[in-house]
C-alpha positions as CSV (number, residue, x, y, z in Angstrom):
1,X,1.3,24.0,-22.8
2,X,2.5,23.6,-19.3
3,X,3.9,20.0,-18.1
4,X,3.6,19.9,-14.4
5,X,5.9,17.4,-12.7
6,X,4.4,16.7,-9.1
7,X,6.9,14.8,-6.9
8,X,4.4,13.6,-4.1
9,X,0.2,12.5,-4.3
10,X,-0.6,16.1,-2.3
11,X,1.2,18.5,-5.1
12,X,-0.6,16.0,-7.6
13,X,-3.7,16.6,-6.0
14,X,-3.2,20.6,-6.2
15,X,-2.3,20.6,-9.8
16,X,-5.2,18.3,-10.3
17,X,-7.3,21.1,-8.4
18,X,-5.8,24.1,-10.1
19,X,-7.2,22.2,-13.6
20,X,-4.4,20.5,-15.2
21,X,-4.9,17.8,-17.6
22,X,-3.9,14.5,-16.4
23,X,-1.5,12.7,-19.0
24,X,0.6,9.5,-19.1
25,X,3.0,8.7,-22.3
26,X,0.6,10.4,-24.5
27,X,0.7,8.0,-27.1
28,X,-2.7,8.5,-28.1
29,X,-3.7,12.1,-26.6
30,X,-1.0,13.8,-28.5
31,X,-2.7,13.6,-31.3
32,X,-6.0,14.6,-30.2
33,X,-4.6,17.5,-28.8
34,X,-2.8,18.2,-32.2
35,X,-6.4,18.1,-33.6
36,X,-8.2,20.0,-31.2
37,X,-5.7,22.2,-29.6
38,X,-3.8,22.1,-26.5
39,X,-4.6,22.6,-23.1
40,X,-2.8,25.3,-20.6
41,X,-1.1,23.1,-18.6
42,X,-1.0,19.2,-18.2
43,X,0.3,16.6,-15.3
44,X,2.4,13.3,-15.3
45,X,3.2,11.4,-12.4
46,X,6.3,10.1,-13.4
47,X,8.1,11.6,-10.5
48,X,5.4,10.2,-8.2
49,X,6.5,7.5,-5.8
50,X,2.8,6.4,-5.5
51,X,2.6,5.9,-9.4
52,X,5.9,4.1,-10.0
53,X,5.9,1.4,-8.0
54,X,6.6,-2.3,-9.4
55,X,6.1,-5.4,-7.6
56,X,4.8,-9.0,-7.5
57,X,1.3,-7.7,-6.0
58,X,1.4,-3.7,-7.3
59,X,2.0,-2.0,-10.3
60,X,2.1,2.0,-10.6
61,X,0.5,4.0,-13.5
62,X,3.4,5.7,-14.2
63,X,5.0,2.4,-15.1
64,X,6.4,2.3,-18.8
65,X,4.6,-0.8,-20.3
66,X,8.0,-1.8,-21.1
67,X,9.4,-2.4,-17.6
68,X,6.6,-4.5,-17.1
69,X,8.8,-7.5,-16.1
70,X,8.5,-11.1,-14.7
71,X,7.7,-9.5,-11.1
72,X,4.1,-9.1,-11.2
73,X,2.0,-12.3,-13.0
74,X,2.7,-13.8,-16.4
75,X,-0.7,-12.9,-17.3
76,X,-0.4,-9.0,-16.0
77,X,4.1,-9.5,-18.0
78,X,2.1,-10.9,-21.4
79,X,-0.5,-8.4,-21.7
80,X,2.0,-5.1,-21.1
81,X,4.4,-7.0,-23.6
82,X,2.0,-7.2,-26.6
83,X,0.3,-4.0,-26.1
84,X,1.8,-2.3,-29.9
85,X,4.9,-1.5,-31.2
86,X,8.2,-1.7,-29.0
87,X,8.7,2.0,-29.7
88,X,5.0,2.6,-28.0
89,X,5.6,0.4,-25.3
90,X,8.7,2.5,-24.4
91,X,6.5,5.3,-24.0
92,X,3.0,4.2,-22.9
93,X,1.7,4.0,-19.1
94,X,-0.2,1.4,-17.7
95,X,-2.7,4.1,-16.2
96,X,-2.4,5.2,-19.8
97,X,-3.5,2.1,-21.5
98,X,-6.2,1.4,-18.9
99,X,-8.0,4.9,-18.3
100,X,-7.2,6.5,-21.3
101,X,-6.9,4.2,-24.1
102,X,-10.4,3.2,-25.1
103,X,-8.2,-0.6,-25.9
104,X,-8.1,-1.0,-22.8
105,X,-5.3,-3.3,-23.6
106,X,-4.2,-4.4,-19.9
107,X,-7.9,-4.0,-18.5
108,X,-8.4,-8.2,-18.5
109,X,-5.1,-9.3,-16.7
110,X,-5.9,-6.9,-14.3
111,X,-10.0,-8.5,-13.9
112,X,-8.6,-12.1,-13.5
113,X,-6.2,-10.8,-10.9
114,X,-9.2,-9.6,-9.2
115,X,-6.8,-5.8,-9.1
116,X,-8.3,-2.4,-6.9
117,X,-7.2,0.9,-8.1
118,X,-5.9,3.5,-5.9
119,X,-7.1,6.9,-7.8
120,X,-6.9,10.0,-7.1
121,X,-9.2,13.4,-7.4
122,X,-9.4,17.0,-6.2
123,X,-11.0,15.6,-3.1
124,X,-7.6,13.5,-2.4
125,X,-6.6,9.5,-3.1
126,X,-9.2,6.6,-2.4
127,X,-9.2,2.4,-3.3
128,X,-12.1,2.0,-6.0
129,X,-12.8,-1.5,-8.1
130,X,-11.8,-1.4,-11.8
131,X,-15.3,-0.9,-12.8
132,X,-16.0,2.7,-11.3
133,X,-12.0,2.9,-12.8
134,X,-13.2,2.4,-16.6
135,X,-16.6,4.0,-16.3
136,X,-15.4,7.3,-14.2
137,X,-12.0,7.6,-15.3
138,X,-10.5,9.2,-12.2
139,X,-6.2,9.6,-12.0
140,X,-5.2,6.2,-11.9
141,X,-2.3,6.2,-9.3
142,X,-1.8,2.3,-8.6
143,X,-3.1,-1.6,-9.1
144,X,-3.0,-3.7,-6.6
145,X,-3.9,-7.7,-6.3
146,X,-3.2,-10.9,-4.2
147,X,-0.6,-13.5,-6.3
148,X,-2.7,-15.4,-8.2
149,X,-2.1,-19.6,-7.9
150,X,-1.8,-19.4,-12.2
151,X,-2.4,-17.1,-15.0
152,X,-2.1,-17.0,-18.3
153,X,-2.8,-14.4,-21.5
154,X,-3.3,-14.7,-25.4
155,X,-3.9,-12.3,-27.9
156,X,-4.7,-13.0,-31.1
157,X,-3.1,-11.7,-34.4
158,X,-4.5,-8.4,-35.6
159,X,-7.5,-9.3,-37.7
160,X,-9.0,-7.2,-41.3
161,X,-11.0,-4.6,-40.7
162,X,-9.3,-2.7,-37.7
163,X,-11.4,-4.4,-35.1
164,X,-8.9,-4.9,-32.1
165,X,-7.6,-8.5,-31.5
166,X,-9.7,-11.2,-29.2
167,X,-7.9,-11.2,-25.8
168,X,-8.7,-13.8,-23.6
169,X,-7.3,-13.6,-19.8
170,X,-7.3,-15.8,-17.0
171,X,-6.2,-16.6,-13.8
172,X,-6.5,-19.6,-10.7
173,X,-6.6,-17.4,-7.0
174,X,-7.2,-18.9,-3.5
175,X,-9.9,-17.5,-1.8
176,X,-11.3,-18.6,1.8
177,X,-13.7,-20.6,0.5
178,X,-11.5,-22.7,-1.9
179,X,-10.4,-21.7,-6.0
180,X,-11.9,-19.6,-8.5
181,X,-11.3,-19.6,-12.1
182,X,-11.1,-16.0,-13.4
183,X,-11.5,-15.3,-17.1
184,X,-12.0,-12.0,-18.6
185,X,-12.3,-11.0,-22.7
186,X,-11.8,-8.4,-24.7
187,X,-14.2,-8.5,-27.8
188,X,-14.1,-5.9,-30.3
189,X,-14.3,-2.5,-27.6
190,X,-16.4,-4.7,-25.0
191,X,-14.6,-6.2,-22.2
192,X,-16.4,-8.8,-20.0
193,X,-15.4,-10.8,-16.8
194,X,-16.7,-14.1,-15.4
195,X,-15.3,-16.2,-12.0
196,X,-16.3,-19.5,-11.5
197,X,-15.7,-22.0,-9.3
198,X,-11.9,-24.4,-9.8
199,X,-11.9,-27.8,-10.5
200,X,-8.6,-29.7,-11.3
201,X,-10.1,-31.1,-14.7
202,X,-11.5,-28.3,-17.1
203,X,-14.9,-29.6,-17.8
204,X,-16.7,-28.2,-14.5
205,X,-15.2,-24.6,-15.3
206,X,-15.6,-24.1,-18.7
207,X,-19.3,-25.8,-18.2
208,X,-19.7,-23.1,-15.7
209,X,-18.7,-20.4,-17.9
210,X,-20.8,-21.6,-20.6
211,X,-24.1,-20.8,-18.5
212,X,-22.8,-17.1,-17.9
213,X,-21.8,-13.9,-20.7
214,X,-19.1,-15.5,-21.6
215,X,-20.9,-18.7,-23.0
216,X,-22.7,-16.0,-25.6
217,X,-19.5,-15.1,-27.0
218,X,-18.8,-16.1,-31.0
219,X,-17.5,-20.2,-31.1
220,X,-14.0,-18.6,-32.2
221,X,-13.9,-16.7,-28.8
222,X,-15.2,-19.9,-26.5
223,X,-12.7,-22.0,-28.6
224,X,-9.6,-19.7,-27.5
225,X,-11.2,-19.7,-23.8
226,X,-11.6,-23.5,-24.3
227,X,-7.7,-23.8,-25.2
228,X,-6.6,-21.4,-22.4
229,X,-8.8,-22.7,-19.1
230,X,-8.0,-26.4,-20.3
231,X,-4.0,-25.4,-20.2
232,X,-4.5,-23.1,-17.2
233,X,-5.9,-26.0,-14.9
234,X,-3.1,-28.4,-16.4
235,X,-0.7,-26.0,-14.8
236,X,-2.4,-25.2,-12.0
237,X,-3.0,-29.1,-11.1
């Protein structure tokens, strides 16, 4: 197998052109390609500006999940910093763990922050929302978001069974017309995203979210919701 090194988003876009496989840390393709054999040639953009960058309102896919640091939002820092094993996180992607990991561990910080993807394709790089991101799957080369007022991440403890950990994420942003309250959760595979409207005291918002998707979610998920929007707004007031 070939590893093709692009150095700017136009040589990326030719190898993507000329059919190479798109790959991040490989932490999880590896082994499918063990399985079901390699392909001729394969792309990171580790040496691509675009895809490295690190900042309080962007965040590259070529970013190791462990330089995730305390310059982008505690809830975006939490999420990359409980995402496996250290060894993993020294060699998995954030484009890696959102596009191609079907955890989708970072997926809801990056829904509360309200995040849109610059991709790339043969055709050349475009801004998409992180729904055409999960369902299309297109090169992922950054994130970028407004600095939220709050945020805040749990994960639970890995449960029996296999069945990936609840994660519940949320943030406070300022919009033109006032607050919202962002909360997005990762049940089992499914990911879901609600915004509601702030209020300093957490009864209006989590009343809110209890007449949307979220409010069918199992009582242990709404509980952990409960515990984080009630702490959120206490911070955020």
């Amino acid at each position: 197998m070939l590893l093709r090194l692009p150095t700017s988003v136009s040589e990326a876009q030719q190898c993507l052109s000329e059919g190479a496989i798109p790959v991040g840390g490989a932490t999880l393709q590896w082994a499918v390609w063990q399985r079901d054999g390699f392909p001729e040639q394969a792309m990171s953009l580790r040496e691509v500006p675009e895809a490295n960058v690190l900042g309080a309102e962007e965040l590259g896919a070529a970013v190791l999940l462990s330089k995730v640091d305390d310059r982008v939002p505690e809830v975006l820092r939490r999420a990359a910093s409980r995402v496996g094993t250290g060894a993993v996180r020294r060699t998995a992607t954030v484009g890696g763990n959102i596009v191609g990991s079907s955890l989708r561990c970072l997926l809801p910080a990056a829904l509360v922050l309200d995040a849109r993807a610059t991709v790339l394709d043969a055709e050349g790089p475009y801004e998409t929302d992180l729904t055409e991101l999960t369902a299309k799957r297109p090169v992922l080369l950054n994130l970028r978001w407004r600095t939220p007022l709050a945020s805040s991440h749990r994960k639970l403890p890995d449960g029996p069974g296999g069945e990936p950990p609840l994660v519940v994420a949320a943030a406070v942003t300022a919009t033109a017309e006032g607050r919202l309250l962002r909360v997005a959760v990762r049940d089992g595979y499914d990911v879901l995203s609600e915004s509601v409207e702030y209020a300093p005291q957490a009864g209006p918002p989590l009343d809110a979210l209890d007449h949307t998707s979220i409010g069918a979610l199992p009582e242990k998920a709404r509980q952990v919701i409960h515990t984080e929007v009630t702490t959120l707004t206490t911070r955020t007031t």
